[in-house]
N, C-alpha and C positions, 0 to 999 in steps of 0.2 A: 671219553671224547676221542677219534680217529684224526687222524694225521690231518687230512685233508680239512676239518674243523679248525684244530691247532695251526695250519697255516694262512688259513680265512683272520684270524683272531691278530695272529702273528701279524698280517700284510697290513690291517689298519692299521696299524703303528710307524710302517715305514713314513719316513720324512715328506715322501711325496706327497702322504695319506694326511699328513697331517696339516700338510701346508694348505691342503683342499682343504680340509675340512674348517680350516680357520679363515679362508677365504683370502689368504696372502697370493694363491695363483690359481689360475684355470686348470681342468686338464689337458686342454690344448696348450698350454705353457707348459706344464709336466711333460708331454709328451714330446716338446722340442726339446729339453734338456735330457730326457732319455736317450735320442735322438745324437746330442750333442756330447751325452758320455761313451755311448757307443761307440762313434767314429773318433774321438780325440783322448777318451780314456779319463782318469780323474773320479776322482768321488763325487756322486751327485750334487752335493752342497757347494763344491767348488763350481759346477758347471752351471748351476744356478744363479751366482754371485758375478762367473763372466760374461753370462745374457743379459745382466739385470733386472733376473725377475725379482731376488730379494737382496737386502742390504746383510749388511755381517752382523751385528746388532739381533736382528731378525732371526737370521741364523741359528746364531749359538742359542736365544731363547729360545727355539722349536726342537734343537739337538738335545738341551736338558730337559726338557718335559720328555720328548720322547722315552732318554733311557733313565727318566728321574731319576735324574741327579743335580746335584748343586747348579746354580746358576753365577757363573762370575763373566762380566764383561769383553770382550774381545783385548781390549786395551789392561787386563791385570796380567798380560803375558809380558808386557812392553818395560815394567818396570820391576825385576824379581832381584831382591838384596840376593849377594852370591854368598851369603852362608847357606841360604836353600837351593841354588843350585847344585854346590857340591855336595847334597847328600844322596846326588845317585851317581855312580859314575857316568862320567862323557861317553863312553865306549858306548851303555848301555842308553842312555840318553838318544844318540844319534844313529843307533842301530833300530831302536823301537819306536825312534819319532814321539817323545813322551817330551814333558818337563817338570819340573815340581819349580810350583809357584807359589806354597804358600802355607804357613802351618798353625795349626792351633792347639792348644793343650799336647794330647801324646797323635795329634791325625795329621796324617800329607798329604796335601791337596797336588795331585798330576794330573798336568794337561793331555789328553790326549786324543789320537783319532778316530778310535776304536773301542768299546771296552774288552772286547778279542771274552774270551774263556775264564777269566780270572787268576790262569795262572802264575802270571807276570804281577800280578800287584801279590800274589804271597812271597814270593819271593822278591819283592822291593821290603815286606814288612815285615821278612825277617834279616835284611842288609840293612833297614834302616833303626829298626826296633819300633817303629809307629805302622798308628792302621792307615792304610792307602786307599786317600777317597779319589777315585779319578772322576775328571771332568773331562766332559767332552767341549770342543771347540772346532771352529771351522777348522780343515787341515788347512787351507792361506796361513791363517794365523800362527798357528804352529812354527811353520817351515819358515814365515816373519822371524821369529821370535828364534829357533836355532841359528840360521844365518847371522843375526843379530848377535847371539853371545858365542856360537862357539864357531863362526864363518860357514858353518857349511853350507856350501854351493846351492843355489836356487834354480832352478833350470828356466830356461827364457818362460817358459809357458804361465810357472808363478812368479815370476819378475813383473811382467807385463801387467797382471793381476794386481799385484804389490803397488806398483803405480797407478793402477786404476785408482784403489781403496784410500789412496793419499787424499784424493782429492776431495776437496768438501761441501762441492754442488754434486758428489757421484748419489742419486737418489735410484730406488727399485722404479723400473718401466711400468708404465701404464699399465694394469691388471688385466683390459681388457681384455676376449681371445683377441692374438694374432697381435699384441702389441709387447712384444719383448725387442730387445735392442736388434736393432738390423744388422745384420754382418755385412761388413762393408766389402766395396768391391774390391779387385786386387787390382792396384796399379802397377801395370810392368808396361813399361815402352817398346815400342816397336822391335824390335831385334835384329840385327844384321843377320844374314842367311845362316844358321844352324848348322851340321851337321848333316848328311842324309839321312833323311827319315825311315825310322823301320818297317815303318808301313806307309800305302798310298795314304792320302789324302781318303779317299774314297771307303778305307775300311774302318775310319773313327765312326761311321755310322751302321756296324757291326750290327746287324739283328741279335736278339736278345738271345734266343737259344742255340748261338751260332757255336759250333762244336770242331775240334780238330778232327775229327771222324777216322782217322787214319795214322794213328801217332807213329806208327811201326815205321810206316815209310817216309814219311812228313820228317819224325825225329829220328835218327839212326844210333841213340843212345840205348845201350844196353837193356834198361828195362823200363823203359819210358811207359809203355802202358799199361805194368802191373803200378808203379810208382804214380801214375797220374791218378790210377783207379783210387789206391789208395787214401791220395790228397782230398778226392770227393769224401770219401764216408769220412772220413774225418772231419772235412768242412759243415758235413750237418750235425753235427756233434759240438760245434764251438760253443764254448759259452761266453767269450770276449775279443777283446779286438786284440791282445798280445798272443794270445791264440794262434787268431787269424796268422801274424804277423812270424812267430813262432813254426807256423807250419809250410808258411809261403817260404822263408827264410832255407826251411828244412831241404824242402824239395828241390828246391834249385842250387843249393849249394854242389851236386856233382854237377853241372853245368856250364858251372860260371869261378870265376875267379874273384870272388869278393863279391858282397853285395846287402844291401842296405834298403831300410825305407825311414823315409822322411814324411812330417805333419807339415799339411798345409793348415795354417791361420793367420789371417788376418793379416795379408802382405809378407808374411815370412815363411822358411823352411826350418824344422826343428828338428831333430836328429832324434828317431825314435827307438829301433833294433836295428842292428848291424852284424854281418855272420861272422867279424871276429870278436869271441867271445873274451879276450884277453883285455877288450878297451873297450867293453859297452857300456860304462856307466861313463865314459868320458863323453861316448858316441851323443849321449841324450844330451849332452850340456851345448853340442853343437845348435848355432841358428844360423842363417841364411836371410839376408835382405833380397825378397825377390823383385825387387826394380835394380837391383848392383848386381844383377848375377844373371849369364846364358851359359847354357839354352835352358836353366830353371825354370825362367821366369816365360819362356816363351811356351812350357810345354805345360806349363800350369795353364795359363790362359787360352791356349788352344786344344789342350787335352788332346796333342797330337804328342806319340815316343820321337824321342830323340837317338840319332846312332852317330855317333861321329868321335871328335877324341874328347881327352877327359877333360873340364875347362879347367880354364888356367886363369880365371881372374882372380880378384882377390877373395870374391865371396866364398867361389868354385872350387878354392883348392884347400879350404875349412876341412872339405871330407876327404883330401889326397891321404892321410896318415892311417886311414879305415880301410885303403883299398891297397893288395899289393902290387908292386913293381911289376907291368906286363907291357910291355911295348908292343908288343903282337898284339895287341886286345882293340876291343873297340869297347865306347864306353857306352851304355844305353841308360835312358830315363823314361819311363815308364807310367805315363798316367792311373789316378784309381780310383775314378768318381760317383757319390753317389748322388742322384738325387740332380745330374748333372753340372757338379759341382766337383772339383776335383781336390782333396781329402788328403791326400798322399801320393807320394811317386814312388817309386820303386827305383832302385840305380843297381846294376849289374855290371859286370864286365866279364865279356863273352871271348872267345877266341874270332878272328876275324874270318876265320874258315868254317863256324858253322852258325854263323847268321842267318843262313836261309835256313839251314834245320831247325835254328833256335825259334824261332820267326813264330810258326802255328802253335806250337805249343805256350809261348808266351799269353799270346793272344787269346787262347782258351783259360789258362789260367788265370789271367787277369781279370776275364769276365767271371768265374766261379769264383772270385775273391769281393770282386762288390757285391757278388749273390750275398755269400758268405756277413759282408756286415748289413745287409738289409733283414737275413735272418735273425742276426744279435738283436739289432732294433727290434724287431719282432717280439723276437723271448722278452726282454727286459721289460717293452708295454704289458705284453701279458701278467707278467710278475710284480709291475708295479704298486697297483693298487685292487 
């Protein structure tokens, strides 16, 4: 049998394939949750449970048939006696995102998000001296269930989730196409004047293959158009949105003084990669209320960049500890939308003496960055099913 057989065989099994084939969703509902892990990131099962195409219940029975295995309830994570907790260490527990919840005769039952290679449960079953049945489970419930016994942190994105799933009228959306949960609009209020914008008015309606054409003169940085060229072949080579995020973050780092991007959902800012690499796992745990916060909240809804100073309100100054100390700088926010919808911002801080240089080259980049996740989308439908 040739590879490309093996992968035909392989793709029926993925979760999408399976949820089709049992008629729990459409592939117009597959194809928004594609869609929606692309641009926000997450494992498809998570992304599916915050549209409300299916319940968690649901879930985990379509996770264990897929990689047959054991079937145990979402809720046998909620209640595990702690002499089977400590028979793996914390360390390893909270590094691998696993749990053991449950044992019988010489077998331990681990919850987990992946079954990964197998090399990880030989090694739990010669620490533990039992065989290691892992089970799979939604990753919500998981990262429920560590938060729960040993505190680790939840990041807004599964908090908000964790709240959802409390509730006891939360039921899966209409199956129909085109009936999963509507994302709601953003509400931000009016704004008091901003900042100077980095661009008119008149250039948020940028033609699509609009180009810096002249970076040499346009940017007066040293190697701006071997480094741009660059950023492109790379960009068609992504395979995800940290990627994406990983390689915008790259490029601009000689540029700029710090700098960051943030998720837009569902009325807030989340803290996604930031270029200092000393405090990014703190970075993600940041949120942002975008009706408490300018010019966030005004460059979200008008997917107009912001250039002015860094805000100083209460929401605004969440990300002061991520950027360093530059009084000379100007602070810029940076719209990223797809689908005319705006996904992410970008925040930078530029020296105030090469904002016109900075200017074109942003604006190029930014457009070859939501190419960048329309292509992700792309792959992942293809790959789907």
């Amino acid at each position: 049998m040739n590879q490309v057989m093996r992968d035909a065989i392989t793709d029926r099994w993925l979760l999408g394939s399976q949820l089709i084939e049992r008629q729990l969703i459409t592939q117009k509902q597959l194809d928004e949750a594609i869609e929606h892990k692309s641009i926000f990131g997450g494992r498809l099962g998570t992304c599916l449970l915050e549209l409300g195409l299916v319940d968690e219940e649901t879930l985990a029975g379509t996770l264990a048939d897929q990689q047959q295995c054991p079937y145990f309830p979402p809720a046998a994570l909620m209640d595990i006696p702690g002499d089977i907790l400590k028979l793996i260490p914390v360390k390893t527990v909270l590094k691998q995102k696993i749990l053991p919840f449950h044992q019988d005769n010489s077998s331990l039952y681990v919850a987990v998000v992946d079954q990964g290679d197998g090399s990880l449960f030989s090694v739990l079953s010669g620490l533990t001296g039992r065989r290691i049945v892992p089970v799979l489970f939604p990753e919500i419930r998981i990262l429920i269930a560590l938060n729960m016994y040993f505190s680790r942190p939840l990041a807004p994105r599964y908090e908000q989730l964790a709240r959802a799933l409390k509730q006891p009228s939360r039921k899966p959306a209409n199956h129909s196409p085109g009936h999963s949960k509507p994302q709601p609009e953003l509400a931000v209020p009016p704004s008091t004047k901003p900042g100077s914008p980095l661009v008119d008015a008149g250039d948020h309606d940028r033609k699509p293959d609009q180009d810096p054409g002249h970076l040499k003169t346009a940017v007066d940085f040293h190697t701006a158009d071997r480094t741009y060229q660059d950023l492109l072949h790379t960009l068609c080579d992504i395979r995800d949105r940290d990627q994406i995020a990983q390689s915008l973050l790259s490029f601009l780092a000689p540029y700029c003084h710090g700098c960051a991007l943030l998720t837009v959902r569902e009325g807030t800012l989340s803290g996604w990669k930031c270029s200092r690499k000393d405090r990014g796992d703190k970075f993600s745990l940041i949120q942002l209320e975008l009706d408490r916060t300018e010019p966030f909240g005004t460059t979200v809804r008008t997917r107009k960049p912001y250039c002015g100073d860094f805000p100083r309100d209460r929401e605004g100054t969440k990300i002061r500890p991520f950027f360093p100390s530059a009084p000379a700088h100007r602070f810029l926010i940076v719209p990223i939308a797809i689908k005319g919808r705006t996904v992410s911002v970008l925040c930078l801080q530029v020296p105030h003496s090469d904002l016109e240089q900075i200017r074109p080259l942003l604006d190029a980049v930014i457009r070859k960055i939501e190419l960048a996740f329309q292509l992700v989308i792309f792959k992942k439908k293809i790959l789907s099913c």
